[in-house]
N, C-alpha and C positions, 0 to 999 in steps of 0.2 A: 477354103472359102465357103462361107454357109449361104445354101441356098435360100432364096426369099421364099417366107408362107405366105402362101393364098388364102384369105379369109373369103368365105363366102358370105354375103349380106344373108340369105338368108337359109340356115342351117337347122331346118325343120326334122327333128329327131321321132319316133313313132310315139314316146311319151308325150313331144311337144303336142304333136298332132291329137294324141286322145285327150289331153286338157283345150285343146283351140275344138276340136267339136263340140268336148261336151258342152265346155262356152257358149257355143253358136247353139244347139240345143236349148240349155237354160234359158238363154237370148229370144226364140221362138217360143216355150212355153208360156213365158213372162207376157207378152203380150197377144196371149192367149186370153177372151175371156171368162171368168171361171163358172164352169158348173157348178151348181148346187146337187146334193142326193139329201131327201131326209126321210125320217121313217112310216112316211106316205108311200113311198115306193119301196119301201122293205115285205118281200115277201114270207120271208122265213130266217129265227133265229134261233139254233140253237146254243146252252149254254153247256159247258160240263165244267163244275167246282168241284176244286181239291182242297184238300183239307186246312193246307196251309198260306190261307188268304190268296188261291190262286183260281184263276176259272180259263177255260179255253171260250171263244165265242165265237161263233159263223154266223158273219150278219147275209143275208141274201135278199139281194134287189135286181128290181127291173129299171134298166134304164136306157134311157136316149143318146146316146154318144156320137160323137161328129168324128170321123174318120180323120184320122192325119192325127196331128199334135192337138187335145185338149189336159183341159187346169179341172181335176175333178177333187171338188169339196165335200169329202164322205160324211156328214154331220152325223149328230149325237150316237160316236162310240162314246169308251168306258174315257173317262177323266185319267185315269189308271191304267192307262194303256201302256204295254214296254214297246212302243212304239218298232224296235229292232226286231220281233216279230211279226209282222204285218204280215200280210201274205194276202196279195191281192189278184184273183183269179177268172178267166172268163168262163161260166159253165157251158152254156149255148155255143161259144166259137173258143173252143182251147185252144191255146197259143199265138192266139191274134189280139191280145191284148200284154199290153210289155210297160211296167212302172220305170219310168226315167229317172224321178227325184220326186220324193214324200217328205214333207213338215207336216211334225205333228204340233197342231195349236190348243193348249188346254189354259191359255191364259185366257180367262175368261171375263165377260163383259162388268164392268162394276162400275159404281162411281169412284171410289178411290182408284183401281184399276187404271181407269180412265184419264183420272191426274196425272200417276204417272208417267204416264205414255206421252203426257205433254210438258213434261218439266223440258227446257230451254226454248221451249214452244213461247206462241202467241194465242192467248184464246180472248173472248169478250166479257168481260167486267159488268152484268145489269146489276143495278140500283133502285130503290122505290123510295121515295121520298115518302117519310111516314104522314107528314103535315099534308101535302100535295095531292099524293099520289102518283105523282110525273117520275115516271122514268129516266135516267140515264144511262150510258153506256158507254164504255170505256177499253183500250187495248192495254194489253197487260202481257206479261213474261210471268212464266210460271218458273220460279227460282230453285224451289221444292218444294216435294208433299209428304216429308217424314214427318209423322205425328203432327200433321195441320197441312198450311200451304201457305206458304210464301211466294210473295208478289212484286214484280216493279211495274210499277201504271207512274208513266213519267218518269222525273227525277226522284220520286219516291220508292220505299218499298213499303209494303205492309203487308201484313199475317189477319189470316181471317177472316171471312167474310159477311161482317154483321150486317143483317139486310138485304143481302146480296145474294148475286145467284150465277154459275160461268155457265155459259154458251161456248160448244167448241164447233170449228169447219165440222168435222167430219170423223167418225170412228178410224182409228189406225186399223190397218188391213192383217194385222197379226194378234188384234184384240177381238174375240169369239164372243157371240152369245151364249154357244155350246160347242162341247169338246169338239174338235173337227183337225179330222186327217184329208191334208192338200198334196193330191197324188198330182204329179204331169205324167199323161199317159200318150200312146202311142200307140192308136186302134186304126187296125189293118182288117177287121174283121167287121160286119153288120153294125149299122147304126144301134140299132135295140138287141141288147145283149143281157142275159141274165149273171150278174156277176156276184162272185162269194170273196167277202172281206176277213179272214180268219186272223185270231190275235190273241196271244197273252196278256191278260191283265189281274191287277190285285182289285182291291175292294169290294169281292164274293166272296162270300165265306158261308159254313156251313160247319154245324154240329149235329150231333144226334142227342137229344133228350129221351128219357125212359119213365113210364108213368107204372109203377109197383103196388100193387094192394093184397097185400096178406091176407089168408082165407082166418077164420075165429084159433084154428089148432095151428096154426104157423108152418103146415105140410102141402099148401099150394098157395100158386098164386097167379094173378092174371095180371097182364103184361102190355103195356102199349107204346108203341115208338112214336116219335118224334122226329121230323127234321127242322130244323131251326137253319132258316137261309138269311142273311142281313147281305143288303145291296146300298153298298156307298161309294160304287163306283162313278155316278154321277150321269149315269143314263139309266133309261127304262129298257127292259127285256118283255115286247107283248107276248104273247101267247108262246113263250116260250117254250121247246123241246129241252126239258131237263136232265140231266144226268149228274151223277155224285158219284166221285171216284172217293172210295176208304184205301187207305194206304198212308205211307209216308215215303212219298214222290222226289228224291234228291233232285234242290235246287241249286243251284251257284250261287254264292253269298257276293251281290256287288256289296264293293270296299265304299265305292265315292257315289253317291244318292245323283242321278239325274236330274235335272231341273229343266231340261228342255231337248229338243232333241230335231234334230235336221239327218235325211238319210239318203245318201245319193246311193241309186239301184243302178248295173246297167245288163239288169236280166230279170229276166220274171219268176069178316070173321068165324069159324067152324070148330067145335066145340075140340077137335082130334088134332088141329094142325095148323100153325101158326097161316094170318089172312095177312097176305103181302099187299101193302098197297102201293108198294116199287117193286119193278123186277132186278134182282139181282145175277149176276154173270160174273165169271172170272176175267178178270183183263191182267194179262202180265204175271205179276204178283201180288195183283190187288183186287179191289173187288169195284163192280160197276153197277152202281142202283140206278132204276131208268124210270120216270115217272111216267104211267100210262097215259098221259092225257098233258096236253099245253097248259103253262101255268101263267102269268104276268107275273116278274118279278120287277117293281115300282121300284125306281128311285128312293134314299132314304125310306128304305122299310125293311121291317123284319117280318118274314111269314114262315107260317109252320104247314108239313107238309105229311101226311099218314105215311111212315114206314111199315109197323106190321102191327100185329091185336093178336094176341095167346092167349087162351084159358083154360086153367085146372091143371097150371104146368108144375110137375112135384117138388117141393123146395124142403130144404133142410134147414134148421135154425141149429147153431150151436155159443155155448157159452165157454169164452177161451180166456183163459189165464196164461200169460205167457212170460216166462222168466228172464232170468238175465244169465252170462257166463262168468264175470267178474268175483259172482262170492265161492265160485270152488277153488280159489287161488290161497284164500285169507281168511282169517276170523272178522263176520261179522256181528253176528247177533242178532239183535230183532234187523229183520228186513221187511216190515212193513204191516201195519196195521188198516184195517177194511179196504182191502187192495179192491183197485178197481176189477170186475170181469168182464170182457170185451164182445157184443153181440154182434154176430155173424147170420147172415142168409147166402145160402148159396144155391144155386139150381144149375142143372144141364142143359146147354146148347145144341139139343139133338132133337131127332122127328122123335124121337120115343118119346119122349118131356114137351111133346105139343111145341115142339120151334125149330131148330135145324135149320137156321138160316144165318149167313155170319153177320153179325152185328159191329156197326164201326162203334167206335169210342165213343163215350159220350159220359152223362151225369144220370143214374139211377136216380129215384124217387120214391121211395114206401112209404104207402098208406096203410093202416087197420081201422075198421071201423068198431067205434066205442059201441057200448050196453045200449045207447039210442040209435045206432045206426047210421051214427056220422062219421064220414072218413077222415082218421087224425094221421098227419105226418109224422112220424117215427123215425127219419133218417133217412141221408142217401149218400151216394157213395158215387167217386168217379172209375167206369172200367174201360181199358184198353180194347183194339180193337180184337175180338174173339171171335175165331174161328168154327168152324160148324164143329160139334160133337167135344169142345173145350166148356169146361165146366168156367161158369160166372159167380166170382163169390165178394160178398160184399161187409162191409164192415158200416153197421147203423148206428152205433154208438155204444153206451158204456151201461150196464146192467142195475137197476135203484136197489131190487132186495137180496141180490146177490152178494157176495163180498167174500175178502178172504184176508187170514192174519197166517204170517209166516215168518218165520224166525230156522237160525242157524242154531242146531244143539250141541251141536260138538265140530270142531274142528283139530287137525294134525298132520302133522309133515312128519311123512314114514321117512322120504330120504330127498339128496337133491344136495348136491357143492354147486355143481356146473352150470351150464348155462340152458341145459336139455335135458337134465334127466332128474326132476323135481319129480314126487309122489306124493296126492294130498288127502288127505281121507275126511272125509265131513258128513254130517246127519242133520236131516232136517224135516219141523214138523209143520202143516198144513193145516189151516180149521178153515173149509170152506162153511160159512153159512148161507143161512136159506130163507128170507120171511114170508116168500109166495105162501100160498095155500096147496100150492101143488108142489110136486117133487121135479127137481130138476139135475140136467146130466153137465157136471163141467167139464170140461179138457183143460187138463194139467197141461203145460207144452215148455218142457227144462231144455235150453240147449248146454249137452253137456261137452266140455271142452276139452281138449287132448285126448290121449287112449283115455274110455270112460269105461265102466262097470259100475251098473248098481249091485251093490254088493247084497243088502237087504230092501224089503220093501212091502207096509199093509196091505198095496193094493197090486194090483196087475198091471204090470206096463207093457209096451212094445216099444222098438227102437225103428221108429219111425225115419229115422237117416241116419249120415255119420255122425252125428254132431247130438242129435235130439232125441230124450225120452218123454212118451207119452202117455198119461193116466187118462182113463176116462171114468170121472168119479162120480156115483149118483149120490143126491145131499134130500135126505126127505123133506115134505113139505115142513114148514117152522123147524126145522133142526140143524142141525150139522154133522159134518164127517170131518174124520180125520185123517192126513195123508201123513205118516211116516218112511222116509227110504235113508239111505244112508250111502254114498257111493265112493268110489275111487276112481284120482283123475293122473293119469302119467304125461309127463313132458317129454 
């Protein structure tokens, strides 16, 4: 015979219970009035941007807080806030300050905005009578506001409002002037507390620009940095403490784009040596530029900031021709007539070369100034981020009185059934010309493919790796030279 079960009315389990406080919590915050904070009482911000649309931000304020349960309204952080980072802290009393539950609101105030917010609403319909001037006014159902606004006033509906103008009760209490993060907090500590707001967000950003001017002989050159910082993150940063981290900082790639976001917490210059005008430091594996001095970075704006100024730093120009590996395979024949030659600057990253400071990535810029004296742009080139004592070489474009015709003279296949062990023998002739008035140096640069051997050759090469041989050919001013080699390539 089966015993009868006893039901208990009420069978409060320890999960029931942490949903029925947090309940009664949210219940009390709610009818909490809310604080405002705005950046009147912001004492200090500092920012630090990464390179890939990412910035950290310590907003610090002084503020009044009511002991027990308050509704704290942090106004204008970033629009671009990853809200799930927040991190909201008491300096003056640690650990007497505990975030319950934060919304972050970035739907911001507008008049379309505004519509929305009231489609199955009621707002008021005014009228101006054009003949008149008498007003009317009218109750109306906002039906929707995609691409217009549709209306029922009465047994009617209508779209548009010619003449007219709506009146609403009252702003909804989730529609902002300005981005704003709604913490419910829980201060057990002093009324006036100094508190630090710290948070991920995108819409900082930050590059490095490079300002280049070539000295008259192409053997130095003086050098100026740039930071280029754009701020669309949708707040202002006053007298900000700046920092720029160079690196490439792995992110996590979210899959599904946030739209919104609710987060229930229940825990808390010298002529010798590059003139820095950021300090630079190693952090991690990356590098940390620190701007001496508070900057304001405004709302939509881009400002540029001195990284560093080098002068009479030794640069090398070279003129490179660089081949292909496809014609030691086959007979081709002519390969090309007034071949482009490709001009190159390159300088060293070191205190000997007046710099020695690591430079993040960014876009080079050369200048030379013309027979008047005016600086002409000649090229520029993007480099990665380069470390101290790594050489920076740059590619400015492509050479007017240089040129070069080359053709295949001979081709032959010594042996080769299989699929590995082909032997091709070929010769080829070079006419670099010249129409400068001065005499100039090219570099040949042949990558040659499989087991190679130059077999013969007019000028002097070296094998510059596994794969590549090297001439370096002088072409007098108005004339030309000729490059003859002939080589062998095994499979």
């Amino acid at each position: 015979m089966h015993k009868p079960i006893a039901v208990r009315p009420f069978a409060v389990t320890s999960v029931t219970a942490s949903l029925l406080l947090l309940s009664l919590v949210g219940s009390a915050y709610a009818q909490t009035e809310e604080q405002r904070s705005t950046l009147a009482e912001q004492k200090e911000v500092a920012v630090t941007i990464y390179n890939e649309n990412l910035a950290l931000v310590k907003d610090q304020r002084k503020l009044q807080l009511k002991r027990g349960a308050t509704a704290l309204a942090f106004r204008d952080v970033s629009a671009k806030m990853r809200p799930e980072t927040a991190l909201l802290r008491s300096l003056t009393a640690p650990g007497s300050l505990s975030v319950v539950e934060q919304n972050f609101n970035f739907d911001l105030l507008t008049p379309q905005k505004l519509l929305e917010k009231y489609v199955g609403r009621n707002v008021n319909i005014v009228r101006t009578n054009p003949a008149t001037g008498v007003e009317t006014t009218e109750s109306a159902q906002v039906l929707s506001a995609n691409s217009g606004i549709v209306l029922k006033i009465g047994d009617r509906i209508e779209t548009g409002l010619p003449g007219g103008r709506i009146i609403y009760p009252d702003v909804p209490v989730n529609l902002r002037d300005r981005p704003t993060l709604v913490m419910a907090l829980d201060n057990n500590g002093a009324e006036q507390q100094n508190i630090e707001l710290s948070y991920l967000t995108g819409g900082l950003s930050w590059k490095a620009d490079y300002v280049v001017e070539l000295n008259p002989t192409d053997d130095k050159l003086d050098i100026s940095g740039w930071v280029t910082l754009g701020n669309t993150s949708g707040t202002t940063y006053r007298n900000a403490k700046l920092q720029l981290v160079a690196g490439d900082v792995n992110q996590v790639k979210q899959r599904i784009e946030v739209t919104g976001s609710a987060i229930k917490r229940m825990d808390a210059p010298t002529p010798m040596m590059a003139k820095q005008a950021m300090v630079e430091e190693s952090l991690f594996e990356y590098h940390l530029y620190t701007l001496d001095r508070p900057t304001t970075i405004a709302e939509n704006q881009t400002k540029q900031v001195a990284l560093l100024t080098a002068s009479g730093v030794p640069a090398r120009k070279e003129l490179l021709l660089a081949g292909n590996d496809y014609y030691y395979q086959s007979s081709y024949g002519d390969l090309g007539q007034k071949m482009k030659i490709g001009v190159f600057v390159e300088f060293d990253n070191k205190e000997a070369s007046q710099l020695g400071m690591p430079l993040p990535k960014g876009i080079v810029r050369v200048y030379k100034k013309d027979a008047s004296g005016n600086a002409q742009f000649i090229g520029e080139d993007s480099v990665d981020h380069t470390p101290k004592n790594e050489k920076v070489r740059l590619k400015l474009g492509e050479a007017f009185d240089v040129t070069a015709d080359k053709k295949q003279t001979d081709f032959k296949k010594l042996s080769g059934t299989g699929k590995y062990n082909y032997v091709f023998e070929s010769a080829y002739e070079l006419v670099l010309k010249n129409a400068k008035k001065e005499a100039v140096v090219v570099t040949v640069q042949e990558p040659m493919p499989g087991d190679w051997q130059v077999l013969s050759s007019s000028h002097p090469y070296v094998k510059a790796a596994s794969n590549a041989a090297v001439w370096k050919i002088s072409v007098p001013a108005e004339g030309s030279t000729k490059l003859v080699y002939r080589s062998v390539v095994r499979y």
